[in-house]
VEXDREN-883820 format. One line per 2 residues: number of its first residue (from 0); for each residue z, x, y of C-alpha. Coordinates in steps of 0.05 Angstrom, whole numbers, plus 5000, padded with zeros to 4 digits. Layout:
BEGIN
NUM = Z X Y ~ ...
***
This chain:
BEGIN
0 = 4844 6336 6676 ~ 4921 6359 6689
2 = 4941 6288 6664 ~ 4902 6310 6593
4 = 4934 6372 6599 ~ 5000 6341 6618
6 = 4994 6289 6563 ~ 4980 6348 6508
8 = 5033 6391 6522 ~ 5081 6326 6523
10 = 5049 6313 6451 ~ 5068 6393 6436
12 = 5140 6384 6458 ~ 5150 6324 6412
14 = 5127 6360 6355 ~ 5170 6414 6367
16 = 5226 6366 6367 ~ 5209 6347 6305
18 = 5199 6401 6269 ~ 5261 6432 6293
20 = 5296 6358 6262 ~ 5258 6340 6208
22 = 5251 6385 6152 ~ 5307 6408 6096
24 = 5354 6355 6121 ~ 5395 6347 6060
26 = 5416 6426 6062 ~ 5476 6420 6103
28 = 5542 6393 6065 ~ 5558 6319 6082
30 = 5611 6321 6149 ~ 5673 6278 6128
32 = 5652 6230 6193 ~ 5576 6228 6150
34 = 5609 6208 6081 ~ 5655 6155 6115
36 = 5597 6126 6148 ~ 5549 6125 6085
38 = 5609 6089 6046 ~ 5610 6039 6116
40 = 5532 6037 6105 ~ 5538 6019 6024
42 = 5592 5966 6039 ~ 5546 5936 6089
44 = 5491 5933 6030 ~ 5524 5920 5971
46 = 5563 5861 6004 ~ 5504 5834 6060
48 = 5555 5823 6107 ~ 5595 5865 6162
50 = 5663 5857 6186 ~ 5684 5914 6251
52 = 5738 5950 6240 ~ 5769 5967 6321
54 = 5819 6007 6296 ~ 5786 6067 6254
56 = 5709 6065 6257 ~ 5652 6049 6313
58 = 5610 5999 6332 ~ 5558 5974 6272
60 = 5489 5999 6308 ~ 5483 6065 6258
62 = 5486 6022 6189 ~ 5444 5972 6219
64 = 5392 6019 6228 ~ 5401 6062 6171
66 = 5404 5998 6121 ~ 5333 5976 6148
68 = 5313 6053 6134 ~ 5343 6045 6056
70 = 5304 5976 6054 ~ 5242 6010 6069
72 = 5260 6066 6016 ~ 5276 6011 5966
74 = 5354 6045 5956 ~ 5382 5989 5920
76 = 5457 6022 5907 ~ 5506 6076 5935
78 = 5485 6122 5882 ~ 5410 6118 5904
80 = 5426 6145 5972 ~ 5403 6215 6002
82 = 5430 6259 6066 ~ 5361 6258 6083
84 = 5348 6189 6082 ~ 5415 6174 6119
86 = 5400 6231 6173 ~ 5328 6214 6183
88 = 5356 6154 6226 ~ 5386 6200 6274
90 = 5331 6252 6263 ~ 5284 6204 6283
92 = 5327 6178 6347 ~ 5328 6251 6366
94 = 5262 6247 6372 ~ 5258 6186 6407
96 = 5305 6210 6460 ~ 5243 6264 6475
98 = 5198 6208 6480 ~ 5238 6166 6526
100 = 5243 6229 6568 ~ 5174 6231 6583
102 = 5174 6150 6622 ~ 5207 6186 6681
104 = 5156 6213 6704 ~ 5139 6167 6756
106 = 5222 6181 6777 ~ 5217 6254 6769
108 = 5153 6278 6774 ~ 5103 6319 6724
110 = 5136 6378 6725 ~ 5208 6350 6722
112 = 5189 6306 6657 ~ 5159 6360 6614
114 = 5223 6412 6635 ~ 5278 6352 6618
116 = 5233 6336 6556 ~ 5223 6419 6537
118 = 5303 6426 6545 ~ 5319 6363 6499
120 = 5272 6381 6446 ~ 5302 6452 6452
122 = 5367 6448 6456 ~ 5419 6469 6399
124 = 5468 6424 6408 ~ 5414 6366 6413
126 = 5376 6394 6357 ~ 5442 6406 6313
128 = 5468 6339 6323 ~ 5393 6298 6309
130 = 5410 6314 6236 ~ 5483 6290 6234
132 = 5486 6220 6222 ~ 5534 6192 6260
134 = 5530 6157 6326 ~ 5525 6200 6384
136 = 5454 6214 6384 ~ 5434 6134 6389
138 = 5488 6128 6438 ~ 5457 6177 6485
140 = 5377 6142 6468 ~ 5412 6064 6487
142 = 5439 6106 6554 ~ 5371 6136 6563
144 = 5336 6068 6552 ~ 5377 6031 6605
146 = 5381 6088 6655 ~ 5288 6087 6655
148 = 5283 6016 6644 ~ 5328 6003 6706
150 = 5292 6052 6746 ~ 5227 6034 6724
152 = 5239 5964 6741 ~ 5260 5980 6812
154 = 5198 6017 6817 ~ 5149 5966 6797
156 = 5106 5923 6839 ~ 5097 5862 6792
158 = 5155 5814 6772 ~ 5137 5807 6700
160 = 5133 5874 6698 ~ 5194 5884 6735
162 = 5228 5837 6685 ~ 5203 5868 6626
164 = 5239 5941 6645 ~ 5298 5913 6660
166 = 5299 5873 6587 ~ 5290 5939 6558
168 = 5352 5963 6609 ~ 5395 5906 6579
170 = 5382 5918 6510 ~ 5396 5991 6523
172 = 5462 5974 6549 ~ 5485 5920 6497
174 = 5467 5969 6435 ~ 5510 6023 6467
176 = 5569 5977 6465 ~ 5552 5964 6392
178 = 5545 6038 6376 ~ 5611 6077 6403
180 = 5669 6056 6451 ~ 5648 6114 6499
182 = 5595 6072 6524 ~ 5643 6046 6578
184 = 5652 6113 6613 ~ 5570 6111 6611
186 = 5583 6045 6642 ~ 5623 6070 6703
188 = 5584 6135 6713 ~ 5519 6099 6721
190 = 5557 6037 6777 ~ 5574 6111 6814
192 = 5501 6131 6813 ~ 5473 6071 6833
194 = 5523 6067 6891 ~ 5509 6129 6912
196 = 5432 6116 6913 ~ 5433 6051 6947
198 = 5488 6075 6998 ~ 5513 6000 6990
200 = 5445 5971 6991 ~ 5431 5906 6948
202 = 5406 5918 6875 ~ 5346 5926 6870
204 = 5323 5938 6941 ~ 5256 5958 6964
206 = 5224 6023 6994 ~ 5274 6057 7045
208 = 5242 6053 7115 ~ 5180 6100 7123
210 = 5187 6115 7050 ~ 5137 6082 7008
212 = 5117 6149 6966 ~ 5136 6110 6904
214 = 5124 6035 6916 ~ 5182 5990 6896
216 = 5151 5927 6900 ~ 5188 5869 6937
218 = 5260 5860 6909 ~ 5285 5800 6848
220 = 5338 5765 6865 ~ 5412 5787 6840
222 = 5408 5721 6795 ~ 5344 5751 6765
224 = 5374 5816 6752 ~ 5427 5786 6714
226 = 5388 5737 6686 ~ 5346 5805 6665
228 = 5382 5852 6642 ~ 5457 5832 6639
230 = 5439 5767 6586 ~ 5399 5814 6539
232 = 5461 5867 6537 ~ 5509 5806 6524
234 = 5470 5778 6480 ~ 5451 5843 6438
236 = 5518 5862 6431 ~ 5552 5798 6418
238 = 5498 5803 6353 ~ 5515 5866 6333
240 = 5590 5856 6331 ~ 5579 5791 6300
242 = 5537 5802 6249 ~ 5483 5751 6273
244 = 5534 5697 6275 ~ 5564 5691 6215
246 = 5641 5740 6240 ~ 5669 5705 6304
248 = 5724 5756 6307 ~ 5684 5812 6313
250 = 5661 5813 6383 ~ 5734 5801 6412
252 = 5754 5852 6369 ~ 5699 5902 6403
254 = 5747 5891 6477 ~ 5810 5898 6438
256 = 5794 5963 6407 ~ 5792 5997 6473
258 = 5863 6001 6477 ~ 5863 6045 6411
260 = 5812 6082 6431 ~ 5845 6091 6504
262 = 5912 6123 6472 ~ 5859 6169 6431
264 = 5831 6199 6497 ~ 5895 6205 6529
266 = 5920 6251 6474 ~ 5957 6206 6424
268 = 5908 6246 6374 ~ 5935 6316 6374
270 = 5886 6336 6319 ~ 5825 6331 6368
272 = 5854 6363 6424 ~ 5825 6418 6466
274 = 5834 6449 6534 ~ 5795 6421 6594
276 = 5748 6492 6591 ~ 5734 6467 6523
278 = 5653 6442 6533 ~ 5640 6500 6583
280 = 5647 6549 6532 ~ 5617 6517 6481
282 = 5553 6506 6520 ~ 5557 6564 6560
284 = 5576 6627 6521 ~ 5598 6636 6453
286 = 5597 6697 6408 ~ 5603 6686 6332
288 = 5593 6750 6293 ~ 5522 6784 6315
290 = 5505 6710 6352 ~ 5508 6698 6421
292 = 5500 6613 6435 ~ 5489 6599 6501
294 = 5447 6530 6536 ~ 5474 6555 6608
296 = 5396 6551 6629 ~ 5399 6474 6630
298 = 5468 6483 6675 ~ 5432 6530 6722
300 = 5362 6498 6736 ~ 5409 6438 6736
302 = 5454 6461 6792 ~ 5390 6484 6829
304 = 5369 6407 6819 ~ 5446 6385 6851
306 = 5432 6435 6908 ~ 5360 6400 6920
308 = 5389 6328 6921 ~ 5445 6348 6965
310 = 5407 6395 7018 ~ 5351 6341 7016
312 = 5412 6289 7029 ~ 5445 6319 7084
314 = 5384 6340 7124 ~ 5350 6273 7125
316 = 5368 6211 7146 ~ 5376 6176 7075
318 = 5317 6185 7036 ~ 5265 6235 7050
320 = 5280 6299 7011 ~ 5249 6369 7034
322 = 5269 6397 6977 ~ 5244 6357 6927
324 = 5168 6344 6901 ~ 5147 6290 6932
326 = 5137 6254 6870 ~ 5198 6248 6857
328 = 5240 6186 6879 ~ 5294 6216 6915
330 = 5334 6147 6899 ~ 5336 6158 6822
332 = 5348 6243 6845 ~ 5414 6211 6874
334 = 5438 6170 6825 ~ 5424 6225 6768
336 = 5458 6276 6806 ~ 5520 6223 6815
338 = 5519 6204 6740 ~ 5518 6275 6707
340 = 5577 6297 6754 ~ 5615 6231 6745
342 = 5599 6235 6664 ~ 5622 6319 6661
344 = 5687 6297 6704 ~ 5709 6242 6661
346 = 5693 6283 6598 ~ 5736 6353 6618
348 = 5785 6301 6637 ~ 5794 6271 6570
350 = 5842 6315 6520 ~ 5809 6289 6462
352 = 5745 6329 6457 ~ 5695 6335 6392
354 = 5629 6377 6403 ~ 5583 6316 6395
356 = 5611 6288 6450 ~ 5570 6331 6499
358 = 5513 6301 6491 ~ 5535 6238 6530
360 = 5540 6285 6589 ~ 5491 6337 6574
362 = 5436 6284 6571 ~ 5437 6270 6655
364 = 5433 6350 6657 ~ 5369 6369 6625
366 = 5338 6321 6679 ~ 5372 6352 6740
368 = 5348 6415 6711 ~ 5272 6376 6701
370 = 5287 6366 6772 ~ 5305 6436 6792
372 = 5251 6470 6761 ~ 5204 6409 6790
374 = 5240 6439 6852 ~ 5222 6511 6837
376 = 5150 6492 6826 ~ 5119 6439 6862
378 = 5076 6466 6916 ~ 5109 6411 6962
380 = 5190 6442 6949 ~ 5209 6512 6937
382 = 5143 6521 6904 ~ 5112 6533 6962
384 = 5146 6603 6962 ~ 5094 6630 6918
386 = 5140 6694 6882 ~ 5198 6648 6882
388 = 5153 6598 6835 ~ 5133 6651 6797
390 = 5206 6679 6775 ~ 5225 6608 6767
392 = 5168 6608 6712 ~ 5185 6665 6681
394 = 5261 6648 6677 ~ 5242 6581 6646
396 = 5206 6609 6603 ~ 5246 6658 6576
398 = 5307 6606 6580 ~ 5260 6561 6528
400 = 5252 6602 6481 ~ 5328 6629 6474
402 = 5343 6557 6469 ~ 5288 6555 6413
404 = 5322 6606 6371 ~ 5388 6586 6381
406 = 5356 6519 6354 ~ 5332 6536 6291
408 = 5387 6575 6278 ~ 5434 6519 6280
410 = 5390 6472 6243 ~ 5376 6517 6187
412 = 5402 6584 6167 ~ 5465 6577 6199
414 = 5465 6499 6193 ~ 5533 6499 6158
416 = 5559 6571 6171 ~ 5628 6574 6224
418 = 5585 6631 6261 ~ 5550 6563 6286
420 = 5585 6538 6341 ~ 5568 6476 6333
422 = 5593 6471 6261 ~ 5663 6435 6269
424 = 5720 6418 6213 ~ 5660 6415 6174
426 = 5667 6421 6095 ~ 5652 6484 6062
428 = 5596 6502 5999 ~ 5656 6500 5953
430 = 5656 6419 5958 ~ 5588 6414 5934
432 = 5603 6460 5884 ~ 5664 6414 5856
434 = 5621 6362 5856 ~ 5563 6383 5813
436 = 5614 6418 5769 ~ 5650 6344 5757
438 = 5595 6307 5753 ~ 5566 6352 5696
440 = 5622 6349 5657 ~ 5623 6274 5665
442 = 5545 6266 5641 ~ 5563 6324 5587
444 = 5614 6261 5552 ~ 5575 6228 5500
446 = 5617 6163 5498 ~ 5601 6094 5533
448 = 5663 6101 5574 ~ 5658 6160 5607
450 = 5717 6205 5635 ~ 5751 6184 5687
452 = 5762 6226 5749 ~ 5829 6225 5783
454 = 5830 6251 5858 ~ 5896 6264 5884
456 = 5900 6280 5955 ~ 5915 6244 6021
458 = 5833 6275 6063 ~ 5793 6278 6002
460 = 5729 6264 6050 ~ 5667 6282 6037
462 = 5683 6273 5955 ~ 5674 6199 5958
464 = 5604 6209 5981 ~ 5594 6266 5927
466 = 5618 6226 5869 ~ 5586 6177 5882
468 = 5537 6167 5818 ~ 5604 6166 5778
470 = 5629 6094 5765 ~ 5708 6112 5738
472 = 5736 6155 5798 ~ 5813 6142 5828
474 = 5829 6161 5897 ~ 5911 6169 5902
476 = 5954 6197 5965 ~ 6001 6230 5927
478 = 6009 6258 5854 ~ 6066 6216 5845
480 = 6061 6171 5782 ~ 6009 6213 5761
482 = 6041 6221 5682 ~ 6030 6142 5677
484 = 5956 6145 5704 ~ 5943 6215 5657
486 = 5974 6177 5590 ~ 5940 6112 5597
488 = 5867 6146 5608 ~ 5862 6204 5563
490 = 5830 6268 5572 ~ 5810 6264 5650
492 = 5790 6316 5700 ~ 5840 6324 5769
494 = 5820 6336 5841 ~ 5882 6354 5878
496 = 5903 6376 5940 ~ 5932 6440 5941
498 = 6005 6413 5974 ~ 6001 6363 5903
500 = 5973 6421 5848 ~ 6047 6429 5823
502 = 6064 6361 5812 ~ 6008 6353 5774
504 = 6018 6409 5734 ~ 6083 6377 5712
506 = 6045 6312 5694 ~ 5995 6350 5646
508 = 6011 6336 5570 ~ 5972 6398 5557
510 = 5946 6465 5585 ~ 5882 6454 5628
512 = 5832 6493 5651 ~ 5844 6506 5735
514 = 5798 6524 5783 ~ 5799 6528 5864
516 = 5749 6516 5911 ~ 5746 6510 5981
518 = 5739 6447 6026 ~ 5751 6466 6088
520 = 5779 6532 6126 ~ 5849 6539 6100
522 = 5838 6471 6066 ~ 5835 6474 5986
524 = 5826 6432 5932 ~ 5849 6446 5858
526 = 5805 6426 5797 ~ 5842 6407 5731
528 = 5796 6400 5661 ~ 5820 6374 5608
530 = 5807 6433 5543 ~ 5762 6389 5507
532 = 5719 6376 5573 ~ 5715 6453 5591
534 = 5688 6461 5509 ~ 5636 6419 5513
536 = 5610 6444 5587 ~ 5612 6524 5554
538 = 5577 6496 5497 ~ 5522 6464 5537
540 = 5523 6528 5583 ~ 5504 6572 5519
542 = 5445 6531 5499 ~ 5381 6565 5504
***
């Protein structure tokens, strides 16, 4: 009966997760890093082919997935494309990342599964990010894949079965290589975790002595393990990168891009800078207008799961933890606690810091907290204090359903607003505005060639994805040699930055109509229309 019971309210918890990412996911305006990666996505299926760029863009797992999702949708050209249809994919990896969650129970325990899985499908920054679609949410799933199918190979008793985990681990590993270069402090964070589980002990190994609560069957060899799980990883990103064969540069090119991406982290990019405090505030208290945002319940059941691991640690010989359920494999407690403190050090290290990046490190959190409130609970841990299981129940509740509101406040009234803190360099109403403004006036011409539309500014992201449907659109740096381009095409309509709007002013051969919107905070772009274009859209505007 409590597995039914465990099994429904698993079910609930993945529902919530996706209702909280599912619906209304075109409302948001497309991030500059979504509209580069949708015109990545379109090259990719316009041209059937893939070449890596190491210098500007990650690894080739997000259009992969998202062209299979326009396949199935029958999108057969940029223009056909939707936000929704590009941020289901990550939507649907949020999701996923729930799911995975709920395989460790057999590491964790009952309790410690359904908290880690309540936190994930709860959390705002987790939430917020499931609908962005770029590549840190299927980062953190590949991470999650080959941190349970690892462990759950360790854990089982039958070889193929064994085998067949640690597959999953290798595939895991190899598409986190071929989603984002971060993968490789994943990498080093979990070779600390499974040091500090085995104490130096052979991988796998079998049952500590006297410890057979969880029974690791008899141990593969270290050729089988590699055999396992390090040829899938190889072999899955060595496709990826090469896309199936047919680009032989592309998987050296995946090594060599480290080095740009090392000088990124170290500070070389000054735009994405941000003190070392930066993720604690952001995650732990934040007040935007009449909003507090705060997840600090997954840092505080999660230091009560640290405290557990380490008082179970230092009061038994290796393995047998007091303080933990007994369900839980105090091996895979160890390496967790190891990883999220290895992954958070490494992270406030770095200069370079972006919001999404927290979820690579916020991830091994939500299941030490699963394991501190298992803690809390279990009759055979802290649990056993009856009123001290009973205010941990009420505090996790209550901590749940904060992180529920905050939630669907970030992924829908406040989706795009800067009282979100989540919301970052992120392009304001005004560019969707623009953009159905210009692409009005270009259906409005009644000629075969339709007028062109000149943009003139060195970040014009996310236009490129709005214009899209428009087939004779210029993308310049600067305005200069803007009084050839204006006499050779005729009445036109002008996107320029604000730093450019005089010299294209001077390049006008007549008067036209100007308008400003707003791209980003104290970003602007200025809209030139040609007389005869403004007209004809006042015209149509008067119709009844």
């Amino acid at each position: 009966m409590q597995r039914v019971a465990a099994a429904l309210l698993a079910i609930g918890i993945v529902a919530a997760a996706a209702a909280l990412r599912l619906p209304d996911l075109a409302e948001r305006p497309m991030h500059t890093d979504e509209a580069v990666n949708a015109v990545i996505l379109d090259t990719l299926r316009s041209q059937a082919d893939y070449v890596y760029d190491p210098i500007e863009h990650h690894g080739p797992s997000l259009p992969y997935f998202a062209l299979s999702m326009l396949r199935v949708g029958g999108v057969d050209s940029f223009a056909a494309m939707s936000e929704t249809q590009l941020r289901l994919v990550t939507a649907l990896f949020g999701i996923a990342l729930v799911g995975l969650l709920f395989l460790l129970g057999p590491l964790v325990g009952s309790v410690g599964r359904l908290s880690a899985m309540s936190l994930a499908a709860l959390s705002p920054a987790a939430v917020y990010y499931s609908r962005y679609y770029i590549h840190e949410m299927l980062l953190v799933v590949f991470s999650l894949l080959a941190i349970v199918g690892l462990w759950r190979g360790v854990q089982s008793r039958h070889p193929a079965t064994r085998a067949a985990w640690w597959i999953a681990s290798g595939l895991g590993l190899g598409f986190m290589h071929a989603t984002k270069e971060t993968c490789v402090i994943s990498y080093a964070a979990m070779a600390v975790g499974v040091m500090a589980a085995w104490r130096g002990a052979a991988l796998p190994g079998a049952s500590a002595r006297g410890d057979t609560r969880n029974g690791a069957g008899t141990p593969l060899s270290k050729r089988g393990w590699l055999l396992f799980t390090i040829v899938p990883a190889v072999l899955a990103s060595v496709a990826c990168f090469s896309f199936f064969g047919t680009d032989a540069r592309g998987p050296l090119d995946s090594v060599l891009t480290f080095d740009t991406y090392l000088r990124r982290a170290g500070g070389a990019d000054t735009l994405h800078v941000q003190p070392w405090w930066y993720y604690f505030t952001l995650l732990g208290y934040t007040k935007l207008g009449p909003f507090v945002w705060s997840e600090v319940a997954v840092f505080i059941f999660g230091v009560v799961g640290l405290f557990a691991v380490w008082r179970g640690a230092v009061r038994s010989q290796l393995l047998s933890y007091e303080s933990l359920p007994t369900t839980v494999d105090p091996r895979f407690a160890r390496f967790i606690a190891a990883y999220a403190l290895t992954m958070t050090a490494v992270y406030v290290a770095i200069p370079y810091k972006t919001p999404w990046c927290i979820l690579e490190f916020w991830l091994p959190w939500m299941v030490l907290a699963g394991l501190g409130v298992g803690s809390l609970l279990s009759p055979s841990g802290w649990g056993r204090r009856r009123p001290l299981a009973i205010v941990a129940t009420l505090i996790f509740v209550a901590s749940i359903a904060h992180l529920g509101r905050q939630a669907y406040l970030a992924a829908f009234p406040l989706s795009g607003s800067y009282r979100n803190p989540y919301v970052y360099a992120h392009p304001l109403g005004g560019v969707v505005q623009l953009s159905d403004y210009v692409c009005k006036l270009v259906t409005l011409d009644p000629s075969p060639v339709k007028t062109p539309v000149l943009v003139y500014s060195d970040h014009p992201w996310p236009l490129p994805w709005y214009l899209r449907s428009l087939d004779r659109v210029g993308y310049w740096d600067r305005a200069e040699g803007a009084t050839d381009v204006l006499q050779s095409v005729g009445p036109a309509i002008i996107i320029a930055a604000e730093s450019e709007a005089d010299a294209i002013r001077d390049a006008l051969p007549t008067e036209y109509a100007v308008n400003t919107y707003g791209l980003r905070p104290g970003v602007r772009l200025v809209l030139f229309v040609h007389p005869e274009l403004r007209a004809r859209f006042v015209k149509d505007a008067r119709r009844p």
